[in-house]
C-alpha positions in Angstrom: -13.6 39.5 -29.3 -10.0 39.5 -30.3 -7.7 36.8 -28.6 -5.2 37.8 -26.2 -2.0 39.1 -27.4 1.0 36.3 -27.3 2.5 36.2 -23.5 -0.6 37.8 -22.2 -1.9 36.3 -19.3 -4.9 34.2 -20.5 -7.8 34.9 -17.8 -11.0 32.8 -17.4 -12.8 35.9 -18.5 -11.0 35.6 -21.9 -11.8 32.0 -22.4 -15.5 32.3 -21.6 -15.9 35.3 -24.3 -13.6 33.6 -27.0 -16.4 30.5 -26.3 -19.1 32.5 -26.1 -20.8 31.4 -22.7 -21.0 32.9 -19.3 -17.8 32.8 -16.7 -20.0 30.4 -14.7 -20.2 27.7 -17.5 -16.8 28.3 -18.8 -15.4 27.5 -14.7 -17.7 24.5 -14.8 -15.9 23.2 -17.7 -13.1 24.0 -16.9 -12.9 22.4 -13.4 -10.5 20.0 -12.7 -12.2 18.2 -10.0 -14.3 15.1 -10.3 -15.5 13.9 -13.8 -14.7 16.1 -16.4 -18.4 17.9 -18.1 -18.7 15.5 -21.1 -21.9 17.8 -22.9 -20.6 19.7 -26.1 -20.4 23.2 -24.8 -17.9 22.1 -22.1 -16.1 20.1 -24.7 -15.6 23.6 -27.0 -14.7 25.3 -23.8 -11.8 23.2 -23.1 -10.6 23.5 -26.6 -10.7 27.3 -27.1 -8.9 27.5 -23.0 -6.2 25.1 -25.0 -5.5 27.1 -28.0 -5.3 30.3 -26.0 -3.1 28.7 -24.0 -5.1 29.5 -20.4 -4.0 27.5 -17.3 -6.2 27.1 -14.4 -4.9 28.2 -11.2 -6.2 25.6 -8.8 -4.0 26.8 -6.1 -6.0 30.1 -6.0 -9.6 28.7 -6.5 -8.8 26.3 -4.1 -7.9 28.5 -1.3 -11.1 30.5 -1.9 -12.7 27.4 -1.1 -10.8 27.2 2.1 -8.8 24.2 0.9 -5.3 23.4 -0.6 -6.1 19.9 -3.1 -3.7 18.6 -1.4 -2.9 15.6 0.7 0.0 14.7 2.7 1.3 10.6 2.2 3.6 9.9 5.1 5.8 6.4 4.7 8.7 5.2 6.5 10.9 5.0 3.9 10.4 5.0 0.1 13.4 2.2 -0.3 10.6 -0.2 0.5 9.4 -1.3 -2.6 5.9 -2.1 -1.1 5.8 1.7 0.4 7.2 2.7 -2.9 4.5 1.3 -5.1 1.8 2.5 -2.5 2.5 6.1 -2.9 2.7 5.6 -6.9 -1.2 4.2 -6.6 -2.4 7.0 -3.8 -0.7 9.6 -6.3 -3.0 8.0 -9.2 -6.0 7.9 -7.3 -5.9 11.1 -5.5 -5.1 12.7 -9.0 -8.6 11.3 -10.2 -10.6 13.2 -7.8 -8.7 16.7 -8.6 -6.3 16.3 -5.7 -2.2 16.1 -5.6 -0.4 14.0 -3.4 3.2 14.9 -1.3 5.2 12.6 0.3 7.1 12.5 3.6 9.2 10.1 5.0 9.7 9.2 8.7 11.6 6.0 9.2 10.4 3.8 12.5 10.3 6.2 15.2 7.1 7.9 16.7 8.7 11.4 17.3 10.3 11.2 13.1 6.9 10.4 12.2 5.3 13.4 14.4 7.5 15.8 13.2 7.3 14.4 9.6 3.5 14.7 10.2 3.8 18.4 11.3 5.9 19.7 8.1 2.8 18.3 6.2 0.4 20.1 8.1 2.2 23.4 7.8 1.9 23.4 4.0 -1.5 23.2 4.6 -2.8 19.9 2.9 -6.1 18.9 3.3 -5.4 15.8 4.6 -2.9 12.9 5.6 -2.5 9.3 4.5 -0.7 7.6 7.3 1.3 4.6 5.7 3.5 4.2 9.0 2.8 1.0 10.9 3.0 0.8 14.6 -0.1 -0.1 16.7 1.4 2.0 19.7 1.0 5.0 17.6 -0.5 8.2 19.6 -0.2 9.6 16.0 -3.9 8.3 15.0 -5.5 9.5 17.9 -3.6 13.0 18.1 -5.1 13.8 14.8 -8.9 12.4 15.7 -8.6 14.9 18.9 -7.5 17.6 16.4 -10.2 16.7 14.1 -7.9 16.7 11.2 -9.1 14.6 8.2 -6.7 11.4 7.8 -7.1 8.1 7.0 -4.7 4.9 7.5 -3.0 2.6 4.9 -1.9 -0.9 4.5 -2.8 -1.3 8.4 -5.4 -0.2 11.0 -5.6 1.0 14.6 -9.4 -0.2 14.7 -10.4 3.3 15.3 -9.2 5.8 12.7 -10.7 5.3 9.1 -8.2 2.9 7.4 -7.8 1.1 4.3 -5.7 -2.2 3.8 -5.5 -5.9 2.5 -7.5 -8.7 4.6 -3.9 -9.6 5.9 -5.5 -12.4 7.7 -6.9 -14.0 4.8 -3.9 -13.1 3.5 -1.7 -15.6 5.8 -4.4 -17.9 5.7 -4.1 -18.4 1.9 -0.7 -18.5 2.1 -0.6 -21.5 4.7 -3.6 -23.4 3.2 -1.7 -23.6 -0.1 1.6 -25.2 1.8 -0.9 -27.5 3.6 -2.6 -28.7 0.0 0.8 -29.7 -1.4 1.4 -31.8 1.1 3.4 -30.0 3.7 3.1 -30.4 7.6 6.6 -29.2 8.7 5.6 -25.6 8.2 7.1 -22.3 9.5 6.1 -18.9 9.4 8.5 -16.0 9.8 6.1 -12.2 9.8 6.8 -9.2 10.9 7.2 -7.4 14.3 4.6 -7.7 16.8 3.8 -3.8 16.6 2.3 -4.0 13.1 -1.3 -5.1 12.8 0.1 -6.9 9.7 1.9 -9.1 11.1 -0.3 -10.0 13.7 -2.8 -10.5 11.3 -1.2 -12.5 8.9 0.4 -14.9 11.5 -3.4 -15.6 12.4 -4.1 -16.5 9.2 -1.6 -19.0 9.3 -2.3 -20.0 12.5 -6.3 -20.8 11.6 -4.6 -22.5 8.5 -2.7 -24.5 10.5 -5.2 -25.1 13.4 -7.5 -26.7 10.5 -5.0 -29.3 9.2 -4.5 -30.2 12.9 -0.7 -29.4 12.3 0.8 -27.9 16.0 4.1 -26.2 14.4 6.5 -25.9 16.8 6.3 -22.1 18.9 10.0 -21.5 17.4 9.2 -21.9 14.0 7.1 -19.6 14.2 9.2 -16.5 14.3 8.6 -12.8 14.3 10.8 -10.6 12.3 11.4 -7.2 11.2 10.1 -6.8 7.3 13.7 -6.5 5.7 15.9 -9.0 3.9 18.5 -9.0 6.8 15.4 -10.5 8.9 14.4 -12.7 6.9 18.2 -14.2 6.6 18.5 -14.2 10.5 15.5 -15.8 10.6 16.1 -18.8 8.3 19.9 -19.1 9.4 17.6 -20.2 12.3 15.3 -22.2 11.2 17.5 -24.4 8.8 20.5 -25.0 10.4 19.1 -25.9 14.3 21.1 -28.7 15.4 20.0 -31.9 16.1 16.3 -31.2 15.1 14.0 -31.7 12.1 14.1 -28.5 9.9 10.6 -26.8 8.0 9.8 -28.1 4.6 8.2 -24.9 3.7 7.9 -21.3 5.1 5.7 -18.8 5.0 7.2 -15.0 4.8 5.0 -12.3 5.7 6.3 -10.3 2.7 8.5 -10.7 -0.1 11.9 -9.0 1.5 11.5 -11.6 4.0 11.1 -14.4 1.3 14.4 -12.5 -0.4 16.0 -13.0 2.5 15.3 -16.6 3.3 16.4 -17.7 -0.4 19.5 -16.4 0.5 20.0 -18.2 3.6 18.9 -21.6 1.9 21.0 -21.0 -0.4 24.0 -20.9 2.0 22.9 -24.2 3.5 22.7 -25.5 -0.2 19.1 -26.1 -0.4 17.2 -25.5 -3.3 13.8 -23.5 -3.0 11.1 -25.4 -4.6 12.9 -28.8 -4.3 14.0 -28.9 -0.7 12.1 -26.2 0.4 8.8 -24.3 -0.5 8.6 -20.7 0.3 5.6 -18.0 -0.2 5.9 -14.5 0.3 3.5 -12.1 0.5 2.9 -8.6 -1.4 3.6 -10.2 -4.9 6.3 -7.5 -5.6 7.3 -6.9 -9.2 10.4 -8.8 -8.3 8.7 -11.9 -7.3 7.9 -13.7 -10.8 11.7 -12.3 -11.8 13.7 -14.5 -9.9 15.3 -17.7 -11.2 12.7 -19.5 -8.9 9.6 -17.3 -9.1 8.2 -16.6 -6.0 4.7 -17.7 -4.9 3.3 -15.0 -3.1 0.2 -13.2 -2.3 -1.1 -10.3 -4.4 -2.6 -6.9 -2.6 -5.0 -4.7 -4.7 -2.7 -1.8 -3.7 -4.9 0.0 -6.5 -8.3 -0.6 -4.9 -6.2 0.4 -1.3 -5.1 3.4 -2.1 -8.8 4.8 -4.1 -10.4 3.7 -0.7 -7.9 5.6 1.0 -8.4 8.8 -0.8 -12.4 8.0 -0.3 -12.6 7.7 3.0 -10.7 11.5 3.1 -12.7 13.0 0.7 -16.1 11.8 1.6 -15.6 11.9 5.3 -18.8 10.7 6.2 -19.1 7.6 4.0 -19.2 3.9 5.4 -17.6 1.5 6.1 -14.8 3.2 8.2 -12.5 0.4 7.7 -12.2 -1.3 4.5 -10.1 -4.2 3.5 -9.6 -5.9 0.1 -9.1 -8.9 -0.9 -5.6 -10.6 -1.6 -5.2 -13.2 -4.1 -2.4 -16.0 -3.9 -0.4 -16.6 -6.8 1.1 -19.6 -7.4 4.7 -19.6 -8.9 7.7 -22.3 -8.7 9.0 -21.8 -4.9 6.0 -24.0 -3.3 6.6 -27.5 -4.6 5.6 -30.3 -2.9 7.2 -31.9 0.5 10.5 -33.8 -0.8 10.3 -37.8 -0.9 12.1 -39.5 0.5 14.5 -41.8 -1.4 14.2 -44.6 0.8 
């Protein structure tokens, strides 16, 4: 069979007589989704659809099938590095299992994020990764009743299928490693009460602290939004209260909080590491950049984001909620309790 003449539209039909195989084998190894056919027959298909220049239309077979390959990743905002990098990883991972991934954003109120929810649904995507954070979200539990497929990232409602980090052994990490340098003045600054983040990571600490016998004082331990100006307020706080002891080290519940609190100390001319120790959490590209790297605690947002896609595209599998484990890594910013000189 002659090729197709340049500009022609190259048709699966062309590419399975060019190879000499059926239009069934010639789809099969030419199918996008999954693990691509490794057996030598597929392998000459894929090259002869190259050099004729033939381009799948997914879009098409997929709608045949009833679906889209499509999945819709709603965030509150991509300025957030941590939301930023997320969607980078569910883009990767839903692009191994043949699926493409759009994002919407919907900033921190329920009605944004239900509209911002909607526009995703009316292109038709086959499902939604729900990256906003509040636990009195009716979001969740409108889209169970609707049976649509979605799963929840970086936090969990308990119910809907979710994947995230073990934020309490997260905070716990985080605390233990202040208590093993020698600290006992210890504050923690998380996030707001709505998030199961920061309610899980503050009872991290908490067991950290409970298991030292340490009772921090219930106003140093703070919760916070998750930006820098938080984290500022919060230390302004904590370092400058009048007439009492300050913290030797805090814990932030991510690393814009941490950003924020270096910031402050630096105002009240303390050095981090020397006069005060400081781990954030999220280990954010940033973190080993600054001129004291940051000790914070790494989240497998890799490992997050395949489970997330898993749990949409095998509906069915188990565990509903999965969680992976964060690792702490030590930098500069928690040194030891300063000695006195006396």
């Amino acid at each position: 069979m002659e090729p197709p003449a340049p500009g022609t539209n190259v048709t699966l039909r062309d590419v399975a007589a060019a190879s000499g195989v059926s239009i069934s084998t010639a789809s099969r190894a030419l199918d996008e989704r999954g693990k691509a056919t490794r057996s030598a027959a597929a392998a000459h298909v894929r090259k002869v659809a190259e050099e004729l220049g033939y381009r799948r239309n997914s879009f098409a077979s997929s709608l045949r099938r009833g679906e889209t390959r499509t999945l819709g990743v709603l965030v509150p905002r991509l300025s957030d590095t941590v939301m930023a990098l997320m969607f980078e990883e569910l883009e990767r991972a839903a692009s191994t299992r043949g699926y493409f991934a759009m994002v919407a954003t919907s900033g921190d109120d329920p009605d944004d994020e239900r509209r911002a929810a909607e526009t995703l649904l009316d292109r038709n995507v086959d499902g939604l990764i729900l990256a906003t954070a509040r636990l009195d979200d009716e979001l969740p539990r409108l889209l169970r009743e609707r049976g649509v497929a979605h799963a929840l990232v970086l936090r969990t409602d308990g119910v809907s299928p979710s994947s995230l980090g073990d934020d309490e052994v997260g905070g716990y990490l985080a605390v233990r490693h202040l208590i093993d340098l020698g600290h006992q003045d210890i504050a923690v600054v998380t996030g707001p009460s709505f998030t199961s983040t920061a309610i899980a990571r503050l009872a991290g600490a908490r067991r950290a602290l409970v298991e030292a016998n340490i009772a921090s004082p219930e106003n140093w331990l703070v919760a916070a939004g998750y930006g820098i100006e938080n984290g500022f307020s919060a230390a302004e706080m904590l370092l400058n209260e009048r007439g009492e002891k300050r913290p030797t080290a805090i814990f932030a519940a991510n690393d814009n909080i941490a950003l924020g609190i270096i910031a402050a100390a630096q105002r009240s001319r303390l050095a981090i590491g020397r006069d005060l120790a400081l781990v954030g959490y999220n280990d954010t590209p940033l973190s080993a950049r600054l001129p004291t790297p940051l000790t914070s605690v790494r989240v497998p947002l890799d490992q997050i984001a395949a489970n997330a896609i898993d749990l949409i595209v095998d509906p069915n599998k188990e565990p509903r909620v999965r969680k992976s484990m964060p690792t702490l890594i030590p930098r500069e910013s928690s040194g030891p309790p300063k000695r006195s000189s006396n």
